[in-house]
py3Dmol code that shows the C-alpha trace and the ligand (Angstrom):
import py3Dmol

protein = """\
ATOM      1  CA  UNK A   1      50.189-180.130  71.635  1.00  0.00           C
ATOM      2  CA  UNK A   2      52.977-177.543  70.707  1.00  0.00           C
ATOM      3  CA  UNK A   3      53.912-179.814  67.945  1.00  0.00           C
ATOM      4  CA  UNK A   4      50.273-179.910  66.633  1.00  0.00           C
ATOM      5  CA  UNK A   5      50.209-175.524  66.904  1.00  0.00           C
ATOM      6  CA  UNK A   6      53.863-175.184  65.377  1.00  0.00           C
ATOM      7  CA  UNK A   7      52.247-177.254  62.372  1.00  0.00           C
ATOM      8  CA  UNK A   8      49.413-175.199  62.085  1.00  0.00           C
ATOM      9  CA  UNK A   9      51.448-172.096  62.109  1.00  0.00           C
ATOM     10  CA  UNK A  10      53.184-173.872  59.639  1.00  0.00           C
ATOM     11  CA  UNK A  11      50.629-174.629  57.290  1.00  0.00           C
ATOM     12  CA  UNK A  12      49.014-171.265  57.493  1.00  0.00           C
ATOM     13  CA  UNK A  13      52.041-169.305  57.115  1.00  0.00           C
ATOM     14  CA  UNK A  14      52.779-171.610  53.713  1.00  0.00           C
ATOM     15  CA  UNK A  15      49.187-170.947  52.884  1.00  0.00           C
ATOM     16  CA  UNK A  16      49.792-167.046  53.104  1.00  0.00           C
ATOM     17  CA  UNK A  17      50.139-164.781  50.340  1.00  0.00           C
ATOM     18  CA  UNK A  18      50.901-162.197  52.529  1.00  0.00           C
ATOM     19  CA  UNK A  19      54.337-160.688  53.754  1.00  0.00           C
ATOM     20  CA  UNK A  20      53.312-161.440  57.621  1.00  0.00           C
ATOM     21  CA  UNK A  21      56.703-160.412  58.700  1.00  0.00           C
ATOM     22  CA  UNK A  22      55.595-156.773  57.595  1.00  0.00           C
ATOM     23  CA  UNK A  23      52.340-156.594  58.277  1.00  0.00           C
ATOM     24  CA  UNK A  24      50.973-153.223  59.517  1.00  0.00           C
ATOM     25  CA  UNK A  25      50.452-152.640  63.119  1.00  0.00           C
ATOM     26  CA  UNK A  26      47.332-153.615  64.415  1.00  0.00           C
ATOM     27  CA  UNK A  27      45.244-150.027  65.080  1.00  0.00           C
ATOM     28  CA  UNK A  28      43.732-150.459  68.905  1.00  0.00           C
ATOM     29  CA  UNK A  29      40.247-149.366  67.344  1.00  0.00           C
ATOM     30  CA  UNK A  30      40.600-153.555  65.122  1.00  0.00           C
ATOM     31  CA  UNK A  31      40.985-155.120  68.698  1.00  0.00           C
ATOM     32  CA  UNK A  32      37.328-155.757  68.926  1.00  0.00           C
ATOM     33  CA  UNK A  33      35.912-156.341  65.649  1.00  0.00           C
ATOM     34  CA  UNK A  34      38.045-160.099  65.999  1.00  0.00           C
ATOM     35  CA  UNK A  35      33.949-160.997  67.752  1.00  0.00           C
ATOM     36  CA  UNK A  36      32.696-159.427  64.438  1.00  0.00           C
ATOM     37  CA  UNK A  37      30.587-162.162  62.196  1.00  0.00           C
ATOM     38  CA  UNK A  38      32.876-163.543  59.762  1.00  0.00           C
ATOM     39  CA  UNK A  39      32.698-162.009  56.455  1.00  0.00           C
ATOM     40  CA  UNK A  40      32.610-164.123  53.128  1.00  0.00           C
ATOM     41  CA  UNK A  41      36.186-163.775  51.914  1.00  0.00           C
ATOM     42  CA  UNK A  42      37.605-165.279  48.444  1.00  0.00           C
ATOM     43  CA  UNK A  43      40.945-165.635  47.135  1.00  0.00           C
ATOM     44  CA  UNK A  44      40.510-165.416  43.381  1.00  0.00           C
ATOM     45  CA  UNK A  45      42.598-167.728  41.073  1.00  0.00           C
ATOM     46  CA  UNK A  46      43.679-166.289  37.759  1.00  0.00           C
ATOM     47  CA  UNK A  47      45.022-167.794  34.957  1.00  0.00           C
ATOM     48  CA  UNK A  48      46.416-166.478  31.114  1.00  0.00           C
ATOM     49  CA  UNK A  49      45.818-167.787  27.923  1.00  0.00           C
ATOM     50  CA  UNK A  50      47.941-171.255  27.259  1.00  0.00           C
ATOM     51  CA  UNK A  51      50.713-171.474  24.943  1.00  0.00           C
ATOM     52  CA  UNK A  52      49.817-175.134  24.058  1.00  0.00           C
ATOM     53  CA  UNK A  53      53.098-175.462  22.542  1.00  0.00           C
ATOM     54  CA  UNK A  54      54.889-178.574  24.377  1.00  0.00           C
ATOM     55  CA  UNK A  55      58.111-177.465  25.820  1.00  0.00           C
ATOM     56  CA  UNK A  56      56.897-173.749  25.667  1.00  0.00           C
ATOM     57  CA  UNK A  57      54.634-173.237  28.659  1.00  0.00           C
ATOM     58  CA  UNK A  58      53.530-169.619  28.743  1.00  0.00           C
ATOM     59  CA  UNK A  59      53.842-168.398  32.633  1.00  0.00           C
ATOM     60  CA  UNK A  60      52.995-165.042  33.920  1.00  0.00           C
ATOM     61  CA  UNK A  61      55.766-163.984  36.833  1.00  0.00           C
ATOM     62  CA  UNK A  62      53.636-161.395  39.082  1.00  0.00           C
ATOM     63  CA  UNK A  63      55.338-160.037  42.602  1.00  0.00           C
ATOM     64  CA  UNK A  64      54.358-157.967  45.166  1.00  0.00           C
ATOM     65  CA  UNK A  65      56.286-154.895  46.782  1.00  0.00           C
ATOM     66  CA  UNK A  66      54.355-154.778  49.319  1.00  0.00           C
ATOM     67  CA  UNK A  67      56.645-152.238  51.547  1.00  0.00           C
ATOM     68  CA  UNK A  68      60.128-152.734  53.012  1.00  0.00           C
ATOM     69  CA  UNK A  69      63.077-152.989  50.449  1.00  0.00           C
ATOM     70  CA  UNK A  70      63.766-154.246  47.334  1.00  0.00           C
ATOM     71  CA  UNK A  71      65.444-157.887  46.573  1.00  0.00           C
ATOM     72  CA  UNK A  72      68.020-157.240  44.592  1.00  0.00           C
ATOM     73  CA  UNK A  73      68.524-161.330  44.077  1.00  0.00           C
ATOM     74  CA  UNK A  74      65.138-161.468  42.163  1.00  0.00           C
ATOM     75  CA  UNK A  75      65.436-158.021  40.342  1.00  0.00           C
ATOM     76  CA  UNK A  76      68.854-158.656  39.172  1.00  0.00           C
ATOM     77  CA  UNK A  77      68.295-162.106  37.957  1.00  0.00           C
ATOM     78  CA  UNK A  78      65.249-160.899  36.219  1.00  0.00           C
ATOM     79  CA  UNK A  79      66.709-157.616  34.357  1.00  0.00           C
ATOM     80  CA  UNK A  80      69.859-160.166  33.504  1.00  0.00           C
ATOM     81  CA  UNK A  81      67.833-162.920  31.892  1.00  0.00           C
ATOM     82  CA  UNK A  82      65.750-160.478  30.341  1.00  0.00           C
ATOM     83  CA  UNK A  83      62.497-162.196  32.231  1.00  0.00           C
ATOM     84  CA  UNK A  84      59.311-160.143  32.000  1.00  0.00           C
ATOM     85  CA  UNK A  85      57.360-159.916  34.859  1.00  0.00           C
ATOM     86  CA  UNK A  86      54.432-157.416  36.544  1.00  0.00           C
ATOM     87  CA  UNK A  87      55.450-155.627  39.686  1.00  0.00           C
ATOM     88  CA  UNK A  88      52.777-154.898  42.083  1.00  0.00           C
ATOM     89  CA  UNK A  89      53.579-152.133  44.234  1.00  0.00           C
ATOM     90  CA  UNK A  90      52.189-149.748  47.122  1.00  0.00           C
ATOM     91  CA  UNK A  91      52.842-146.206  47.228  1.00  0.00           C
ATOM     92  CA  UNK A  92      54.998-147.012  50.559  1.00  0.00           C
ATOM     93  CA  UNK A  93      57.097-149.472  48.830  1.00  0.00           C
ATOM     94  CA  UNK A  94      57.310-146.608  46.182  1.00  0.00           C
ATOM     95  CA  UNK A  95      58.562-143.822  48.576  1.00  0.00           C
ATOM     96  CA  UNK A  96      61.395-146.050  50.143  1.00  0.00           C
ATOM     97  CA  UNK A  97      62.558-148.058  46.875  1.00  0.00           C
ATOM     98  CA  UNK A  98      63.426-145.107  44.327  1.00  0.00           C
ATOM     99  CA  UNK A  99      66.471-147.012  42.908  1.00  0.00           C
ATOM    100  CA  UNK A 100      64.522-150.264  42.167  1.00  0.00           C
ATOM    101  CA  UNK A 101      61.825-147.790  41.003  1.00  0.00           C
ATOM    102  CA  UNK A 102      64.641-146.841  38.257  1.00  0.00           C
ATOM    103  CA  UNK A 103      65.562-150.137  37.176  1.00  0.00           C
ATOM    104  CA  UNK A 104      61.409-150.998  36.699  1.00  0.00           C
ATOM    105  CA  UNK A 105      61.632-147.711  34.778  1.00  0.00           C
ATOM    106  CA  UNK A 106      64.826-148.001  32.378  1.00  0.00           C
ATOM    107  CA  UNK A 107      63.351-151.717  31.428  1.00  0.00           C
ATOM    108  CA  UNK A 108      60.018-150.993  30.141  1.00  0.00           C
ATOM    109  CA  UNK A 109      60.049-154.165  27.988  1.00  0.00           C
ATOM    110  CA  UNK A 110      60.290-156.240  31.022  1.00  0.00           C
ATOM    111  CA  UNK A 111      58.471-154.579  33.813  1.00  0.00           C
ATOM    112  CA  UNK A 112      54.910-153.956  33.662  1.00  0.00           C
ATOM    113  CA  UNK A 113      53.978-152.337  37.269  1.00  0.00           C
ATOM    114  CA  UNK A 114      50.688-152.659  38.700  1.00  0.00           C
ATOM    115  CA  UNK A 115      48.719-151.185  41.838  1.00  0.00           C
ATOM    116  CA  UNK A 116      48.806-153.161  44.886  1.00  0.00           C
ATOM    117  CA  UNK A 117      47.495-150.262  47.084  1.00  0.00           C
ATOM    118  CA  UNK A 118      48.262-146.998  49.003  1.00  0.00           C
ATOM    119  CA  UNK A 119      49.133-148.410  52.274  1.00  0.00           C
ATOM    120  CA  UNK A 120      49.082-152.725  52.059  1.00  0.00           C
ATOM    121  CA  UNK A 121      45.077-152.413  53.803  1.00  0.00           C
ATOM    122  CA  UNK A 122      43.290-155.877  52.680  1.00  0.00           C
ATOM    123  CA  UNK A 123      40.293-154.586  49.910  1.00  0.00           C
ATOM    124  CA  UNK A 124      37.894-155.778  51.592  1.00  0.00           C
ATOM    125  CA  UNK A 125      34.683-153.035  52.255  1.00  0.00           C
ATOM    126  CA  UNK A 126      33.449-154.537  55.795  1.00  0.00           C
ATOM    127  CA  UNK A 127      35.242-154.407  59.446  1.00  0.00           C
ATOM    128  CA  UNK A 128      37.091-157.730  59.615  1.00  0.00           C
ATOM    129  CA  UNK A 129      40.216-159.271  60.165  1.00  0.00           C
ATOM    130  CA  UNK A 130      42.587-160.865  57.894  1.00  0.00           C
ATOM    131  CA  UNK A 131      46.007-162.158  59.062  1.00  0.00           C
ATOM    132  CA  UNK A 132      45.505-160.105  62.023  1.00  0.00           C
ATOM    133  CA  UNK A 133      45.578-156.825  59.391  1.00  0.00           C
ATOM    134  CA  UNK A 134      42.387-154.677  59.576  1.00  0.00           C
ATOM    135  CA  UNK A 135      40.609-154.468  56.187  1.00  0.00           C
ATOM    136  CA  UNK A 136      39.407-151.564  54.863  1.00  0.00           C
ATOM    137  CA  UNK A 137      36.280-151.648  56.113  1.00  0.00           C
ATOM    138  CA  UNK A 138      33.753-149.841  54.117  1.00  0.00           C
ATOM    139  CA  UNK A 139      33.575-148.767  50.107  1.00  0.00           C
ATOM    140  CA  UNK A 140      35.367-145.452  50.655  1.00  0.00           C
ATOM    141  CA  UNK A 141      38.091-147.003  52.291  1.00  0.00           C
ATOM    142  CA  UNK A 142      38.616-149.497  49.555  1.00  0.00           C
ATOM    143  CA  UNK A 143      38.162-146.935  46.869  1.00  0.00           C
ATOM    144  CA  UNK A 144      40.914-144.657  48.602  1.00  0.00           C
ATOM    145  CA  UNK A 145      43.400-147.624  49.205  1.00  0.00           C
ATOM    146  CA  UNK A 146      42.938-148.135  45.448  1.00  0.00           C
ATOM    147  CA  UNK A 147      42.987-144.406  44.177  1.00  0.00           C
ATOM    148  CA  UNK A 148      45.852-143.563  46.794  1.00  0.00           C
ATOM    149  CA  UNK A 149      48.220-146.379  44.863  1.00  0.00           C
ATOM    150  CA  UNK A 150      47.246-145.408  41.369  1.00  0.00           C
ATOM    151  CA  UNK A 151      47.915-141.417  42.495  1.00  0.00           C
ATOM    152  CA  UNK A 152      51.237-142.578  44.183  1.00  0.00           C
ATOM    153  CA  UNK A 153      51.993-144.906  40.891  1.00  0.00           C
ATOM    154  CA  UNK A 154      51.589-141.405  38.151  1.00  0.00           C
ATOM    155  CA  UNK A 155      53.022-139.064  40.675  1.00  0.00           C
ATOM    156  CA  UNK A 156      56.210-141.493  40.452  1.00  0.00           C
ATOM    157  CA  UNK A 157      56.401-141.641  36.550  1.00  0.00           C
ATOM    158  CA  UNK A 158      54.493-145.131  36.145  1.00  0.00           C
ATOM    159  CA  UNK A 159      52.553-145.029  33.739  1.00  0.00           C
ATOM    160  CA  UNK A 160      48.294-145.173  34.649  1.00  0.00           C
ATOM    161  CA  UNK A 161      47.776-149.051  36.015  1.00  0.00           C
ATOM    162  CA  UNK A 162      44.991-151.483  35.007  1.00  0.00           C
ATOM    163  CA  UNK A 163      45.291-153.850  36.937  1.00  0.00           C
ATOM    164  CA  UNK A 164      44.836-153.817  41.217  1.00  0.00           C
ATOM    165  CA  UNK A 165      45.814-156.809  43.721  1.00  0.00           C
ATOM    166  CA  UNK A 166      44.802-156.015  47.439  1.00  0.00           C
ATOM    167  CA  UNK A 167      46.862-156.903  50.257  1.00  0.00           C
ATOM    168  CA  UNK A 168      46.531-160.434  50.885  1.00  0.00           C
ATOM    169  CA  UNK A 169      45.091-161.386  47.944  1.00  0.00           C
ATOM    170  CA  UNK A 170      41.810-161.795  49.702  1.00  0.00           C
ATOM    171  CA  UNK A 171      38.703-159.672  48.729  1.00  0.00           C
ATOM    172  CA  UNK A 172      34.552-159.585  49.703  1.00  0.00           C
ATOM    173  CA  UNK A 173      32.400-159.747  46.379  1.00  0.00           C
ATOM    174  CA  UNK A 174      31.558-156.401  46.916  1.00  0.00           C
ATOM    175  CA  UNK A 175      34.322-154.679  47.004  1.00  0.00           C
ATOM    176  CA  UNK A 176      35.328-156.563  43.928  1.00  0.00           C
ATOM    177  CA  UNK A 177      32.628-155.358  42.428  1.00  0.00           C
ATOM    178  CA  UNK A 178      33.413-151.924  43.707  1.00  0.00           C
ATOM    179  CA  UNK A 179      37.416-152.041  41.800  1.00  0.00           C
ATOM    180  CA  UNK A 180      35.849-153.225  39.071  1.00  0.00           C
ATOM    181  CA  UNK A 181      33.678-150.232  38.757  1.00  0.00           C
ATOM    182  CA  UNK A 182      36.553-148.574  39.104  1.00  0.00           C
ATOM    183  CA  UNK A 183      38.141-149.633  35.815  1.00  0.00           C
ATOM    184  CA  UNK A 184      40.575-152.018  36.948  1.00  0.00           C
ATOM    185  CA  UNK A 185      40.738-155.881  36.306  1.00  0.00           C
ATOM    186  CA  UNK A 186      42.374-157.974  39.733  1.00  0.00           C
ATOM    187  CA  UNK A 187      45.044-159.818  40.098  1.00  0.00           C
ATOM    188  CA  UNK A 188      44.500-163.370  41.271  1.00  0.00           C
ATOM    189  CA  UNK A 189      47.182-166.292  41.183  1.00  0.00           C
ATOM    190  CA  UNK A 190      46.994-169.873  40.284  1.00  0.00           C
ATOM    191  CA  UNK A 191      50.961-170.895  41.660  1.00  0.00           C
ATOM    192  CA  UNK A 192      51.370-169.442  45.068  1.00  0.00           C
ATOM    193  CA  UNK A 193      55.054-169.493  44.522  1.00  0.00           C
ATOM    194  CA  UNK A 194      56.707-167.944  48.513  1.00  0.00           C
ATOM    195  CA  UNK A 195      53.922-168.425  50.500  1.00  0.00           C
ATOM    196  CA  UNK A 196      53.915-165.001  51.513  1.00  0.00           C
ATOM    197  CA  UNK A 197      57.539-165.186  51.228  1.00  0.00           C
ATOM    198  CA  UNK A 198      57.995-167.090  54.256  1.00  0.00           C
ATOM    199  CA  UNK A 199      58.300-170.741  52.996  1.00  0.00           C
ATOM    200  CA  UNK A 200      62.127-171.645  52.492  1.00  0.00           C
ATOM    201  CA  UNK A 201      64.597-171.243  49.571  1.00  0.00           C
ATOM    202  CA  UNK A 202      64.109-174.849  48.433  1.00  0.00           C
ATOM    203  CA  UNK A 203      60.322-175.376  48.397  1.00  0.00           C
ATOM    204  CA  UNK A 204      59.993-171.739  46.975  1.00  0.00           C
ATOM    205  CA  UNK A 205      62.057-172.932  43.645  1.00  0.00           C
ATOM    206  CA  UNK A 206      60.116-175.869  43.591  1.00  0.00           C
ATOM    207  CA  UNK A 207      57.023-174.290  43.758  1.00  0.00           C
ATOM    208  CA  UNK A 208      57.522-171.705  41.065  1.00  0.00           C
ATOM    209  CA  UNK A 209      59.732-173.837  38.855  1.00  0.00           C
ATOM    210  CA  UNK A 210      56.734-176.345  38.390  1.00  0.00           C
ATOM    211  CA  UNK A 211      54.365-173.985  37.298  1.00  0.00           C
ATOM    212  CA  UNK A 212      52.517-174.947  33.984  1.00  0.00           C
ATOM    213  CA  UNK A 213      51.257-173.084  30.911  1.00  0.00           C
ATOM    214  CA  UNK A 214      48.605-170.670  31.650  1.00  0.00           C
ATOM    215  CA  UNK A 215      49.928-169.915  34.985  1.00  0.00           C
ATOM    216  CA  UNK A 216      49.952-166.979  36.761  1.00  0.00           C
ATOM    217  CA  UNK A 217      52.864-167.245  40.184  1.00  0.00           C
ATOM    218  CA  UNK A 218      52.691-164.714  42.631  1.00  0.00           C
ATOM    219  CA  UNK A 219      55.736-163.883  45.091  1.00  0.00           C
ATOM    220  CA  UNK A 220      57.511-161.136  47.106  1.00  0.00           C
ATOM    221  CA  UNK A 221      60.066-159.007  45.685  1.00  0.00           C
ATOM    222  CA  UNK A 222      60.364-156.988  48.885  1.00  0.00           C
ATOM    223  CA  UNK A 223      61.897-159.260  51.288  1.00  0.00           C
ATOM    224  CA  UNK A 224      65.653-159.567  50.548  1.00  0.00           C
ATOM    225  CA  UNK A 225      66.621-160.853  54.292  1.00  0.00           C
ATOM    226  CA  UNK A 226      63.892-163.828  53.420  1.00  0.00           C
ATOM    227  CA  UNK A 227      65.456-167.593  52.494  1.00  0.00           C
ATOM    228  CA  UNK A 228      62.067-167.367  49.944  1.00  0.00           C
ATOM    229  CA  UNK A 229      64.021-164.912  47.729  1.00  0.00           C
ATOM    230  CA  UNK A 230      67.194-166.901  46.792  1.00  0.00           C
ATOM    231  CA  UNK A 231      64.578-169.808  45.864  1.00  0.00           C
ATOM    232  CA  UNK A 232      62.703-167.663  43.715  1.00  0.00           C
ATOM    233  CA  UNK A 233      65.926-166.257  41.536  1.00  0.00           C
ATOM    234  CA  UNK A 234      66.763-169.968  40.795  1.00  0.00           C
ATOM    235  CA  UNK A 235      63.449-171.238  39.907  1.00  0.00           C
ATOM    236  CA  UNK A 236      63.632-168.160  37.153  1.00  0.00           C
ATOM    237  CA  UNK A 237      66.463-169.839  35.605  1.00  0.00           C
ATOM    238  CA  UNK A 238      65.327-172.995  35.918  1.00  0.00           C
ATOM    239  CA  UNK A 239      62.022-171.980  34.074  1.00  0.00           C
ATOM    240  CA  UNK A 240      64.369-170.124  31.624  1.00  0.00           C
ATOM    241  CA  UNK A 241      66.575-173.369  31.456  1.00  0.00           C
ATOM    242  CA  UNK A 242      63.121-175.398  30.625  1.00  0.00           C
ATOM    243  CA  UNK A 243      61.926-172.672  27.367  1.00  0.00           C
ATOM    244  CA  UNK A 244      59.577-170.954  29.635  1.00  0.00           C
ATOM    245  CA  UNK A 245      57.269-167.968  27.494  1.00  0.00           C
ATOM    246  CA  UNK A 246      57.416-165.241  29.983  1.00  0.00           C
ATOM    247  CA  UNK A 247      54.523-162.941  29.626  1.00  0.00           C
ATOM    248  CA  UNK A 248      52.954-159.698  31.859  1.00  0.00           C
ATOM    249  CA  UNK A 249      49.368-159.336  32.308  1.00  0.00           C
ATOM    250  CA  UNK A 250      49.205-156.810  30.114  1.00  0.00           C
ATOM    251  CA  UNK A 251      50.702-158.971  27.348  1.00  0.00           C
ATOM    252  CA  UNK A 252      47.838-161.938  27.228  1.00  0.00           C
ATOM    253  CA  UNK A 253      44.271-163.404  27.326  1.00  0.00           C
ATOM    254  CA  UNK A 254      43.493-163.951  30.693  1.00  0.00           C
ATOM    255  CA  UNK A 255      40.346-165.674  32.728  1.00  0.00           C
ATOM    256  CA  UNK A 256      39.761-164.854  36.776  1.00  0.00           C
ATOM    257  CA  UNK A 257      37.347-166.216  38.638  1.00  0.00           C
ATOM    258  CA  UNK A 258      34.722-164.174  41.212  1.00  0.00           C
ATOM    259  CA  UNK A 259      34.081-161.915  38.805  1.00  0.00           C
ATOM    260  CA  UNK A 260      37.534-160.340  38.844  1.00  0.00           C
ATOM    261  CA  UNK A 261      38.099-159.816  35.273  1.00  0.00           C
ATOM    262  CA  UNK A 262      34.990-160.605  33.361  1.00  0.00           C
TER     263      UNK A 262
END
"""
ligand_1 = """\
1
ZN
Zn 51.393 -157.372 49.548
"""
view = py3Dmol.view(width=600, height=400)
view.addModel(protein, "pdb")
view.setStyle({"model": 0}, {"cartoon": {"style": "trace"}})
view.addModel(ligand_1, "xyz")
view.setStyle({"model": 1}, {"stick": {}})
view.zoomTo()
view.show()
């Protein structure tokens, strides 16, 4: 029996995209909307325009500072190879990560940063549950989540974003509808590359470093203590190794599904 639940735990936690280990506290008020009817959740897939060049495989490198610290494994292998990537941040990883901040800053032909949120709340406009985090909850809460990041994002220098991932990835139709309205295009993934940065250093390089052209990889750049980080720096040079096209969002074609970018 323990076996069977440490497997589950397992499978979810690989499933994850988010950082569990940082998750918010739970506010006493969520406690009882766990009886609340299930909303309809999605987890949209994105993917960028292929290279079809053999040997060339176009990849776009996407991570999320989601709060805590910066990993300084992944950020300096990716400002010494000269690897583009987009950088999803919240304003709290902004307040506590001003050096990192400078590096994204000084490196503007590598780092295209993006809004992942005011403060890491799931974009989703109805009372539920996901991960244990409470969602939003209801259209102003989403649209304040969103409009808090992009405020915190300007206020810090970064130029105005146009592009939004919620925490954990996961979103109702309506409130995709909602950031839509709101100008922005949203992040999905097609290579979930750290499993919320808790899967370990050698699955993680696997993971990413088989990515294909016209993929998009999400991972954590905000968990340096994680085993998930060292895998992710060498999968970056092995993609490098391998004649990888590294491209941001901002760079490419790119097709969502669920309406995200349509
Ligand atoms: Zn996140």
């Amino acid at each position: 029996m323990n076996r069977i639940l440490l497997a589950s735990a397992f499978l979810l936690a690989g499933l994850s995209t988010l950082c569990a280990a940082e998750a918010p506290p739970l506010p006493a008020a969520a406690a009882p909307l766990m009886k609340s009817p299930a909303v309809k959740l999605v987890e949209p897939h994105l993917h960028i325009a292929r290279s079809n060049i053999s040997g060339h495989a176009r990849i776009a490198l996407t991570f999320d500072a989601c709060m805590g610290q910066a990993d300084e494994r992944i950020l300096s292998t990716l400002v010494r190879a000269r690897i583009p990537a987009t950088i999803f941040v919240t304003a709290r990883w902004l307040k506590h990560n001003p050096a990192a901040l400078a590096v994204f800053l000084q490196n503007p032909d590598l780092f295209e940063l993006e809004n992942h949120g005011e403060n890491h709340i799931p974009a989703i406009d109805t009372p539920t549950l996901v991960y244990g985090i409470a969602s939003a909850g209801s259209p102003q809460a989403v649209k304040q989540e969103v409009e808090g990041g992009a405020a915190a994002m300007t206020a810090a220098g970064i130029p105005a974003p146009h592009w939004f991932r919620g925490s954990t990835a996961k979103y109702d139709l309506s409130a995709i509808g909602e950031i839509r309205a709101m100008g922005y295009r949203i992040a999905g993934y097609s290579v979930n590359g750290d499993g919320g940065s808790l899967l370990g250093a050698v699955i993680t390089e696997k993971r990413i470093a088989s990515a294909k052209d016209g993929d998009v990889v999400i991972s954590h750049i905000n968990q340096p203590t994680h085993a998930a980080g060292e895998g992710v720096a060498k999968a970056l040079v092995d993609l490098k190794m391998k004649g990888t096209e590294f491209v941001r969002l901002e760079d490419v074609e790119d097709m969502g599904d669920d309406k995200t970018t349509e």
